[in-house]
N, C-alpha and C positions, 0 to 999 in steps of 0.2 A: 473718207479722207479728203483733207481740203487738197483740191487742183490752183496751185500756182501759176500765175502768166503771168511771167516779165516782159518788162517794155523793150523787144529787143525784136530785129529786122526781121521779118519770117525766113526762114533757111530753106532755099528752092534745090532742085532738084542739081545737079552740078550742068546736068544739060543748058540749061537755062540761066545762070550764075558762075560767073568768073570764078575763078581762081581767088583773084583777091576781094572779091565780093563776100567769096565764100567764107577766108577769112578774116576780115572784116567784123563780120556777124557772129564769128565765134569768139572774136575779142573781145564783141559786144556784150555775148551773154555769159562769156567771164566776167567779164567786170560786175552785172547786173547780179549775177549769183556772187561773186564775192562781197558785195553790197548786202544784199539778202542776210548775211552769214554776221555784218556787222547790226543787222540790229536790236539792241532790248529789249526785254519779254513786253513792255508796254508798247513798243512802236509794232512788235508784230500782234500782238491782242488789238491795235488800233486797225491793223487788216487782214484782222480772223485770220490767221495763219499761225497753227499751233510752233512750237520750238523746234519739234521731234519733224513737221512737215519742211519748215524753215531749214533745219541741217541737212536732212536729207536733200533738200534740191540744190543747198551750195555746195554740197561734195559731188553733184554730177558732175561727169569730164564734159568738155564746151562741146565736144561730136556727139553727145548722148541728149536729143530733143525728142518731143515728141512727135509719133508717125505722121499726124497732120503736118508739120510744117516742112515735111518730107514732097509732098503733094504735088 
């Protein structure tokens, strides 16, 4: 399965990241997932990114990243 990485702030640890940092970066990677969600089968075939991998990551909620960005 293709692994998606958006261009969006790494999300730290809440020790280390404000409050509004924190939310900040979940604005971030809503928008970037709702981005993802508008594009044509030919802009996502231009970055290997099948339709089924594309919907799948714009329906995650903005708190659901992956454990690295957790770190």
């Amino acid at each position: 399965m293709t692994q998606i990485t958006l261009r969006s702030a790494h999300l730290a640890s809440s020790r280390s990241t404000s409050r509004a940092a924190a939310a900040l970066n979940a604005i971030q990677l809503w928008r970037s997932r709702r981005a993802l969600a508008r594009l044509d089968a030919r802009m996502l075939e231009d970055i290997g990114v099948t339709a089924e991998a594309a919907a799948t990551e714009a329906s995650r909620a903005p708190w659901d990243v992956p454990a690295y960005w957790l770190k």
